[in-house]
C-alpha positions, 0 to 999 in steps of 0.5 A: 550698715553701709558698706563702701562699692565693690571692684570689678575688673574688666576680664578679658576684654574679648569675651563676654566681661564687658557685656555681662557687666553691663547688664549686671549693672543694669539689673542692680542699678536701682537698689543692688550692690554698688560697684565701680569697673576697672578697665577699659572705659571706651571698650565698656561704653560700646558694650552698654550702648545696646542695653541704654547704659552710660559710662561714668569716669570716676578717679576714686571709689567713694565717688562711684557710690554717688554715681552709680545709678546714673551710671556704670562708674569706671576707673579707666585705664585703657587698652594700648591695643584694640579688641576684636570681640572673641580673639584673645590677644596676649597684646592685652594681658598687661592691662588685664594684668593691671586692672586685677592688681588695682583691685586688689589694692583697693580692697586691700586698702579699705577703699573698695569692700571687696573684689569681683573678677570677670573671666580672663582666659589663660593663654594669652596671658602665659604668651605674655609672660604670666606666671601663675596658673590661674586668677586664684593663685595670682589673687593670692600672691598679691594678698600675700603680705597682708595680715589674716586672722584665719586659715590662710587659703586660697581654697575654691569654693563653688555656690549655687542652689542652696549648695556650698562645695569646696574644693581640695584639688582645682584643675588637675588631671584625674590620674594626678589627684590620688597622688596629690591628696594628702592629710594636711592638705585635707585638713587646711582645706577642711580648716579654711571652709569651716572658718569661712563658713562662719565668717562669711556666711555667718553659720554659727557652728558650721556641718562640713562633709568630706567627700570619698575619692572611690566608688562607696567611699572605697568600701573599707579599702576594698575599691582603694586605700585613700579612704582609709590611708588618707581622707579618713584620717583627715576627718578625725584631724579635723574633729580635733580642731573642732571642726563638726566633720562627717566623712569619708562619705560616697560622693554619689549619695551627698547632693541629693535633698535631703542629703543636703539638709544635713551638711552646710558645705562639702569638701570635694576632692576633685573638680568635677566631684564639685562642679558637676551637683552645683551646675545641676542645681543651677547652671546659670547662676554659680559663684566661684569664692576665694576662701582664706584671703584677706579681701573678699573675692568672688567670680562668675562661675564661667569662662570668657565665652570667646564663641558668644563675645560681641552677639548680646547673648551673655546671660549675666546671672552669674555675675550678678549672683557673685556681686550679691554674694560679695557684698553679702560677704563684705558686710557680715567681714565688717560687722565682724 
């Protein structure tokens, strides 16, 4: 089926976003995933000038289709103030602000299939009144009026190598993840993989494994009660929702190959838990996933690259990976 073009927004003008964009549209113009960019069209025509790509303004999203392959299609709503390629400015942060909420408009709308987000960096973005943590939970207050049939997320699930990692805590610091576990937060991230894994990766009858918090999944309590008090519980709450969850396992023995035939997805307690076996198996090429959102969002699985902004040495695969897997995604939500 013909879906309609992806969203991509620009990230932080001053990192790699422009750049990678080019590149990606580069390596799909002849037969890939159509998108159009929201951002700046003027600071992404001088990023595609080394590379041969030419800029394509486009006031609606059923025109970048068209215009695609002759050209990167963008909505252009400009900076108001100027870019230096690896200096982050909080002078910046409205328009960043703006291009991820025009896209998740689009796509709430149906004008766009789904929505792909270039890095943004943080900081300047709090310096300028940001409310919010991070692209995730911003995404998820923009959607939150919009009805879902599912488990509401958003959970973070990581993508490469053939491995699919969901995680139940993000970005918190290793002393505060104990405290933060608890059996209803493991069974909604454990709720919304399985679901997700059905409705947008197309898995029948989806194999979670739960990961253990301890060393040997804390050996029946003796390296730590989590296991027992916690995670174990969890997992049968699980099995009582009809989710096919085995667990708590040692996370240590979960990624190697053949551990990785017996499972379609693993649900990580912490950020490294995850993030370390997917950067293993494919540093260059991993997607970040929003689970539990009425839009389909997907990112590169990397930061702004402040330190190689402007060099023309941004490597696209992961990007170019995320628009694949969203349009993947798109497709299987509509024949739904």
């Amino acid at each position: 089926m013909t879906i309609g073009p992806l969203a991509l927004s620009l990230g932080d003008p001053a990192g790699v976003g422009p750049e990678i964009v080019a590149k990606a549209w580069a390596a799909l113009r002849d037969g890939g995933p159509a998108f159009m960019v929201i951002g700046d069209a003027e600071l992404l025509a001088s990023a595609s000038r080394a590379g041969g790509a030419s800029i394509r303004r486009v006031g609606a999203p059923v025109e970048a289709r068209a215009a695609f392959a002759n050209g990167i299609p963008v909505l252009d709503l400009p900076l108001a103030a100027p870019v230096v390629s690896g200096k982050p400015s909080p002078a910046h942060a409205p328009a960043v602000i703006r291009w991820i909420e025009t896209g998740v408009g689009l796509a709430l709308s149906g004008q766009v299939s789904g929505l792909v987000t270039a890095p943004i960096a943080k900081a300047p973005l709090y310096e300028a009144g940001f409310k919010f943590p991070g692209h995730t939970e911003f995404l998820a207050d923009l959607t939150a009026a919009q009805p879902f049939d599912g488990c509401r997320g958003p959970v973070m699930m990581l993508v490469a190598g053939g491995l699919r990692v969901a995680l139940v805590t993000i970005h918190e610091p290793l002393a505060r993840v104990s405290g933060l576990l608890t059996v209803e937060k493991i069974v909604e991230a454990g709720l919304c993989t399985a679901q997700a894994l059905t409705r947008d990766f197309g898995i029948e009858r989806p194999r979670l494994a739960v990961a253990g918090l301890n060393p040997h999944a804390g050996e029946s309590g003796a390296l730590g009660r989590e296991e027992v008090e916690i995670i174990g519980p969890a997992v049968e709450a699980l099995r009582a929702r009809g989710v096919e969850a085995t667990g708590p396992l040692p996370a240590d023995t979960l990624f190697h190959a053949e551990a990785r035939e017996r499972y379609d997805a693993v649900l990580c307690m912490y950020h490294d838990q995850a993030l370390i076996p997917v950067k293993m198996l494919d540093f260059w090429g991993g997607v970040n996933v929003t689970l539990g959102l009425p839009i389909v969002r997907t990112s590169p699985d990397h930061g702004t690259g402040f330190d190689i902004a402007g060099r023309g040495q941004a490597r696209p695969d992961s990007l170019i990976a995320a628009i694949r897997l969203a349009a993947e995604i798109a497709e299987r939500r509509g024949r739904a």
